[in-house]
C-alpha positions as CSV (number, residue, x, y, z in Angstrom):
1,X,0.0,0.0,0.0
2,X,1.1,3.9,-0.6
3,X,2.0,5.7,2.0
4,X,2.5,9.2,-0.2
5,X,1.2,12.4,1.9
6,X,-2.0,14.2,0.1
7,X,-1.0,17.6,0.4
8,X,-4.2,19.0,1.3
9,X,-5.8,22.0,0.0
10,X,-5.8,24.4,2.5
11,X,-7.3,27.9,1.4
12,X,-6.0,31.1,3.0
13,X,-9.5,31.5,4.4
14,X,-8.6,28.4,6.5
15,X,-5.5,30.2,7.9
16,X,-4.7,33.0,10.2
17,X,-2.1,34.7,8.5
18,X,0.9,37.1,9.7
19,X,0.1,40.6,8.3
20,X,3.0,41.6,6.0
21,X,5.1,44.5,7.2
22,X,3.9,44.1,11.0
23,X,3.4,41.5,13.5
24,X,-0.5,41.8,14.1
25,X,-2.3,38.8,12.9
26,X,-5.2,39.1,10.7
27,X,-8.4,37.2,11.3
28,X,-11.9,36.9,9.2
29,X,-14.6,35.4,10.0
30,X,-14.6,32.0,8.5
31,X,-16.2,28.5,8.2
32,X,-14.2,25.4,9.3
33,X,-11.2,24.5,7.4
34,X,-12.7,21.6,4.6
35,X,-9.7,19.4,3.5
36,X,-10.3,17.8,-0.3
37,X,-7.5,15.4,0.2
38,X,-7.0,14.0,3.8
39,X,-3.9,12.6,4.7
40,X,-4.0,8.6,5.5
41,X,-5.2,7.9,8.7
42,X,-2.7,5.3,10.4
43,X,-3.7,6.9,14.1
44,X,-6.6,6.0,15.4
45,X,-7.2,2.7,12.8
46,X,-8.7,-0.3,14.0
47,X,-6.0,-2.3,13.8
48,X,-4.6,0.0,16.4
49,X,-3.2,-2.1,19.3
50,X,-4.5,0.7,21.5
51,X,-6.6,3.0,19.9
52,X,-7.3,5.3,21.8
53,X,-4.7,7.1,24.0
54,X,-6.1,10.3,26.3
55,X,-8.5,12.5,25.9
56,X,-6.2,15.6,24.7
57,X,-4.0,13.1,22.7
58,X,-7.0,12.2,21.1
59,X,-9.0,15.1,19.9
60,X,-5.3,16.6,18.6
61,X,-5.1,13.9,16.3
62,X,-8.4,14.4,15.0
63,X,-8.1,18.0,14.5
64,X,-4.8,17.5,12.8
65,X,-6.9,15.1,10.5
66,X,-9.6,17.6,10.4
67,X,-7.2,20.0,9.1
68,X,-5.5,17.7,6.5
69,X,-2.0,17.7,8.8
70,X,-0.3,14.0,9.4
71,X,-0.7,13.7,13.2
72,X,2.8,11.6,12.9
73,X,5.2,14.5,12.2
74,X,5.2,15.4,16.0
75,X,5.3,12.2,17.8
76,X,9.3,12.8,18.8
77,X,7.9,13.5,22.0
78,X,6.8,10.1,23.5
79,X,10.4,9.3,23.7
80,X,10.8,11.5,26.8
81,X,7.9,9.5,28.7
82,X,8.8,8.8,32.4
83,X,8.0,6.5,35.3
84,X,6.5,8.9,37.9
85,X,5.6,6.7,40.8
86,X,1.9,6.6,40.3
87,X,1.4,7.1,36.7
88,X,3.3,7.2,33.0
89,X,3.8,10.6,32.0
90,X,0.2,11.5,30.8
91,X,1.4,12.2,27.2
92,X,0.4,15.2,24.6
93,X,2.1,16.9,21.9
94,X,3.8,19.9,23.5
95,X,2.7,23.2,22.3
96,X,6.2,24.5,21.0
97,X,5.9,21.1,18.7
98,X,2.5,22.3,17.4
99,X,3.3,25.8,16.3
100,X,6.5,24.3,14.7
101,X,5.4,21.9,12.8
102,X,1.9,22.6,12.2
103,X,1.9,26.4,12.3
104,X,-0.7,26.9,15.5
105,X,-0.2,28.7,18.2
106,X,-2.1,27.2,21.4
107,X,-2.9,29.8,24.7
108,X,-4.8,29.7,27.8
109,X,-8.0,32.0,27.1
110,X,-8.5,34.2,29.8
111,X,-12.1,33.0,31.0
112,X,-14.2,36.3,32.9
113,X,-17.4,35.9,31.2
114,X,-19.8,32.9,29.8
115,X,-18.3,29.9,28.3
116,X,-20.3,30.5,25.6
117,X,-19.3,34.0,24.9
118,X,-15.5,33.2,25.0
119,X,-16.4,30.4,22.7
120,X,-18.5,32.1,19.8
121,X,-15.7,34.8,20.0
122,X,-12.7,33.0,19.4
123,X,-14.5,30.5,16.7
124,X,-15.6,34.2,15.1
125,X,-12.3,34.4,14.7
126,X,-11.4,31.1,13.2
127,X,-10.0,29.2,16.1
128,X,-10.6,26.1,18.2
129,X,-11.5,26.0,21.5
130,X,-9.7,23.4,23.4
131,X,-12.4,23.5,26.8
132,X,-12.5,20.7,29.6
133,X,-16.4,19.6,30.0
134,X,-18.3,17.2,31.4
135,X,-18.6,13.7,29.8
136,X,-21.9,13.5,31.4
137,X,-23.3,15.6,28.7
138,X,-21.0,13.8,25.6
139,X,-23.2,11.9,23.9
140,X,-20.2,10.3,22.2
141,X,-19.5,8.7,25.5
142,X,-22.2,7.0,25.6
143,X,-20.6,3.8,26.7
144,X,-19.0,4.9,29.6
145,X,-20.2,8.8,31.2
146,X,-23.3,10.0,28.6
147,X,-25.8,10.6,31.5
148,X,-24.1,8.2,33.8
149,X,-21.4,9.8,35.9
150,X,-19.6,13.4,35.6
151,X,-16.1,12.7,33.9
152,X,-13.8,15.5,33.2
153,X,-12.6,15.5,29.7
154,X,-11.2,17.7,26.6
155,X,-12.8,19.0,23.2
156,X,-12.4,21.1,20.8
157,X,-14.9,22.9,19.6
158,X,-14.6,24.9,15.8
159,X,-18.5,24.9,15.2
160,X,-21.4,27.0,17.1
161,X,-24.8,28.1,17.0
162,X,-26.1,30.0,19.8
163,X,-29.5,30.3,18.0
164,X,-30.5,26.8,17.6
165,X,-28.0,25.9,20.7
166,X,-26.0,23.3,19.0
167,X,-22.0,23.1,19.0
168,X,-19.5,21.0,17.2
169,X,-16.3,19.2,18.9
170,X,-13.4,17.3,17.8
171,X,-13.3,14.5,21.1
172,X,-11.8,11.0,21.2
173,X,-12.0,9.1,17.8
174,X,-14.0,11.7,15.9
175,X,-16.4,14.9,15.2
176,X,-19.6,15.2,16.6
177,X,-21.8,17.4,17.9
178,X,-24.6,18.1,20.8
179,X,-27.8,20.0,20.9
180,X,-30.4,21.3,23.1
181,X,-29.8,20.3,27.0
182,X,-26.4,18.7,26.7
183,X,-25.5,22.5,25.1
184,X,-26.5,24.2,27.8
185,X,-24.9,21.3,30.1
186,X,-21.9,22.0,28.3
187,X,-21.9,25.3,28.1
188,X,-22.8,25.8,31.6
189,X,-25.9,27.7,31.0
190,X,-28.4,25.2,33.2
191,X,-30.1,27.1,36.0
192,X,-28.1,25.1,38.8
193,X,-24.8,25.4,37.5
194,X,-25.4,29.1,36.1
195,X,-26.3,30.4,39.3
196,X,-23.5,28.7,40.9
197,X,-21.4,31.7,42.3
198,X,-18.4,29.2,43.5
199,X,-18.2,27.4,40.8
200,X,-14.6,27.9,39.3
201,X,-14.2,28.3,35.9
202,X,-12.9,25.5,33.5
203,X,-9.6,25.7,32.3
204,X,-10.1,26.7,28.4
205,X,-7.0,26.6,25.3
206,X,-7.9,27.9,21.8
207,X,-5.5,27.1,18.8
208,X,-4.9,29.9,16.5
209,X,-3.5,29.0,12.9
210,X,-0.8,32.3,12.5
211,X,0.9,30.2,9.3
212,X,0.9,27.3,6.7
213,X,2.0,23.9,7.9
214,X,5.7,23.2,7.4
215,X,5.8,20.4,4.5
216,X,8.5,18.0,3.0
217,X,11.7,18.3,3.7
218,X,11.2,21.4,6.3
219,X,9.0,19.5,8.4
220,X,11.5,16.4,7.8
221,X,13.8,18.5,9.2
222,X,12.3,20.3,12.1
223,X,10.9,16.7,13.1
224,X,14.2,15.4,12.9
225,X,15.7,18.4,15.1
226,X,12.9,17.9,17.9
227,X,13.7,14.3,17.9
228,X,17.1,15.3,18.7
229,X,15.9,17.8,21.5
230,X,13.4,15.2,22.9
231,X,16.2,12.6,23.5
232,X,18.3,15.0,25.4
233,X,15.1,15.1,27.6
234,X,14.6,11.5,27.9
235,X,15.3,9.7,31.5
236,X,18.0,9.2,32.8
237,X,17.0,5.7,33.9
238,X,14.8,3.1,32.6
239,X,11.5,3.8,33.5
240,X,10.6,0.1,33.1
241,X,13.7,-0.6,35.3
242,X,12.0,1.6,37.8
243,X,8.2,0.6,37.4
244,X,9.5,-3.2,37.8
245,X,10.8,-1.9,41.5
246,X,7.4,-0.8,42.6
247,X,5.3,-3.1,40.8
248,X,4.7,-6.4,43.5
249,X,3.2,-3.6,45.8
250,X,1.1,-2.0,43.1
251,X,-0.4,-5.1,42.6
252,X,-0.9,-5.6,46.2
253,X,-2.8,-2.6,46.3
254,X,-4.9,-3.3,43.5
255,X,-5.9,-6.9,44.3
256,X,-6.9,-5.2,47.9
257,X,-8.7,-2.3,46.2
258,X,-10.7,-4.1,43.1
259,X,-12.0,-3.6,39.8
260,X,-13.0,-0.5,40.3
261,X,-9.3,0.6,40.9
262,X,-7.6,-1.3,38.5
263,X,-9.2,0.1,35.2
264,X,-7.8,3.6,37.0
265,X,-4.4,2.1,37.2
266,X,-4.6,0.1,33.6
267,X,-5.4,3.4,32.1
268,X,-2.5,5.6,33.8
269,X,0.1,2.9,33.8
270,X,0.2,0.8,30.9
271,X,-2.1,2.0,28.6
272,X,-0.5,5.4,28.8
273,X,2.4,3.7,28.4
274,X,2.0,0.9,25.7
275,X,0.0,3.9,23.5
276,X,2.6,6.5,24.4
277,X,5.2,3.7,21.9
278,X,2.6,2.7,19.7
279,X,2.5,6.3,18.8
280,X,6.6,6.4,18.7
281,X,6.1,3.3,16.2
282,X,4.0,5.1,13.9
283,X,6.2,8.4,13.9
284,X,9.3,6.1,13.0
285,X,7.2,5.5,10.1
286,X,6.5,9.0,9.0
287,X,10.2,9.6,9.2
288,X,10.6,6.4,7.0
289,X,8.6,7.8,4.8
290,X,10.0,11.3,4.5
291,X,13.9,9.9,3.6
292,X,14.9,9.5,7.5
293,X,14.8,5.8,7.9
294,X,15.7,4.5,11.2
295,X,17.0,0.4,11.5
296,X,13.5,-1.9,11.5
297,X,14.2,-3.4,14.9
298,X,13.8,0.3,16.5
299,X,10.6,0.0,15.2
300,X,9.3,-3.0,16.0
301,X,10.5,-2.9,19.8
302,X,8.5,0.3,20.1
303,X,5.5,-1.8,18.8
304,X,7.1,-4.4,21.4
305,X,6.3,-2.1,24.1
306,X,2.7,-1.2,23.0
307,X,1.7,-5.1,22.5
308,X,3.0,-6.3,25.5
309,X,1.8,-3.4,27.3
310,X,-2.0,-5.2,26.9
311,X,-0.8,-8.5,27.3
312,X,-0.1,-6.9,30.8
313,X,-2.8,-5.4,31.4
314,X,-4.9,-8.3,30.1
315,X,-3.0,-10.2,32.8
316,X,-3.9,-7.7,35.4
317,X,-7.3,-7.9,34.6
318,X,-7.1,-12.2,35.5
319,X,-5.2,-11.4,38.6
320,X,-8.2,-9.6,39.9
321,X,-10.8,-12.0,38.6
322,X,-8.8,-15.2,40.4
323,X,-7.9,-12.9,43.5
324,X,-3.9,-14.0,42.9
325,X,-1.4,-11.7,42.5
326,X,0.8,-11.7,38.7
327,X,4.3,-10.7,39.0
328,X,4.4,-9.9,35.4
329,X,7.9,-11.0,34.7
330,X,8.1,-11.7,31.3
331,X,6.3,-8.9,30.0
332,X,8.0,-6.5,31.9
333,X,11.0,-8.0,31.1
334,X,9.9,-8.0,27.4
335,X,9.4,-4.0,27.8
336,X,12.7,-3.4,29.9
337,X,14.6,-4.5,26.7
338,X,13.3,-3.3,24.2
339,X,13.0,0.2,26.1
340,X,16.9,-0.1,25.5
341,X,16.4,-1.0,22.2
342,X,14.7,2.1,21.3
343,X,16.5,4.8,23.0
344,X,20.1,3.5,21.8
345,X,19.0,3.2,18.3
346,X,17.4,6.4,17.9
347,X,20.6,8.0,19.8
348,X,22.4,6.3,17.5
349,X,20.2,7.4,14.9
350,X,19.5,11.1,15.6
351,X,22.1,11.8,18.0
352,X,20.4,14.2,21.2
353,X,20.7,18.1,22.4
354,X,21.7,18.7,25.4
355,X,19.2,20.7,26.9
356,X,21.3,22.6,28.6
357,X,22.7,24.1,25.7
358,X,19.6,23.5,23.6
């Protein structure tokens, strides 16, 4: 199969652009960015050994599809991924990354007035607005929170009508969009919740397209150069090395604490991190494919560390059905390896900044 990149055709109408001669962006009020030629979606694909990741990981990789950008390009990141004790490092593309590669600028919006005003505002102006809400009022979560528990979560929203009180959201897998009650849910705008004086407010991003994605060899480049930078941030020990030390006593605590608690520890621990290499597998690819091949066996012991990731947690889930603890020793031993593997071919590969000097 082809992996060629569709450059998409993006219309300046779709972009906030520098204003020549000054530094003052120009806006216009536009629709949503339509791409004619999407990329190939390899994220997200059914065949994905975890597909899906986090909620913020998530909805960027659909909005990068939305706008016809390959999520891939900025997937250096996951190499820097630590052990922190009670959780993987909850992984997103960081923001510098974004406005690199993809040419968007993501801020905190000040939030002072209605959700709703901030949000018709800044999509008047041809952002997104990255907003946590309430799952309870997704009905894409209908499986798990839709009307069933309140869940914090992420969107982005590029699409409202405060006439006929429907939105549009980029969140988890794909594009939807809500109406009616869950708006004002949403949106806070419900009597009990609009009233609410100590309620605090949510914390709120927008993404703000200031120039054209970098393509080709510049974003071969610049992906190349953030790999570098992202391996000079990477940890100084094994972080499978470190989880292995803690791990008999995690699973203590779990077997004592249940079900309930272990689909909260399968997500943080090795879901974040069996996704967080999937994810480094499939940007390995992208730089195949743009004339920066790294050796196949870095490649597949990311994959390595995403598949035997579930085969842990698979195992997990046993040990709590049969009430016996699993030590887990040859998947985490599997893991510990081919964590090596990774990091010394992709320093041998790349090389790394120091970040002291970066």
């Amino acid at each position: 199969m082809e992996r060629d990149l569709a450059i998409p055709a993006i219309t300046e109408a779709c972009i906030a652009t520098v204003a020549a001669g000054n530094d003052a962006y120009q806006y216009t009020h536009q629709p949503p960015c339509h791409v004619a030629r999407p990329v190939q979606r390899w994220l997200h694909d059914e065949a994905s050994i975890w597909q899906e990741t986090n909620c913020y990981m998530d909805l960027w990789i659909e909005l990068l599809y939305g706008w016809g950008l390959d999520p891939r390009a900025a997937l250096a990141f996951t190499v820097s991924q630590d052990f922190e004790g009670d959780h993987f490092t909850f992984f997103k593309y960081p923001q510098a990354d974004i406005e690199l590669l993809y040419g968007t600028v993501v801020q905190e919006m000040a939030i002072y007035d209605t959700l709703q005003a901030h949000v018709v505002e800044q999509v008047r102006r041809g952002h997104t607005v990255l907003a946590e809400m309430d799952s309870y009022y997704l009905p894409d979560t209908r499986a798990t929170a839709y009307r069933q528990g309140h869940v914090k979560t992420t969107v982005a929203i590029d699409q409202i009508d405060t006439a006929a009180q429907r939105l549009s959201y980029y969140h988890n897998l794909g594009y939807h969009s809500v109406e009616g009650e869950d708006y004002r849910g949403l949106l806070r705008l419900t009597p009990e919740v609009r009233d609410e004086k100590n309620l605090l407010f949510p914390y709120v991003e927008y993404a703000k397209r200031v120039r054209p994605p970098l393509w080709g060899a510049a974003a071969a480049d610049a992906a190349a150069a953030l790999m570098r930078h992202h391996l000079g941030r990477r940890p100084t020990v094994n972080p499978i090395t470190r989880w292995r030390a803690e791990f008999d006593e995690q699973v203590a605590v779990i077997l004592a604490r249940g079900d309930a608690y272990f689909h909260l520890y399968g997500f943080n621990l090795p879901r974040q991190l069996g996704a967080n290499f999937e994810m480094l597998h499939h940007g390995l690819a992208w730089f195949g494919e743009h004339g920066l091949s790294v050796p196949a066996r870095i490649s597949q012991a990311a994959h390595s560390i995403a598949s035997e990731s579930k085969v842990l947690q698979f195992r997990l889930a046993r040990a709590v059905a049969r009430g016996r603890p699993d030590r887990g020793t040859e998947c985490l031993g599997t893991i510990e390896s081919a964590y090596e593997e990774v990091i010394a071919g992709l320093l041998s590969s790349f090389g790394a900044t120091d970040p002291g000097h970066a």
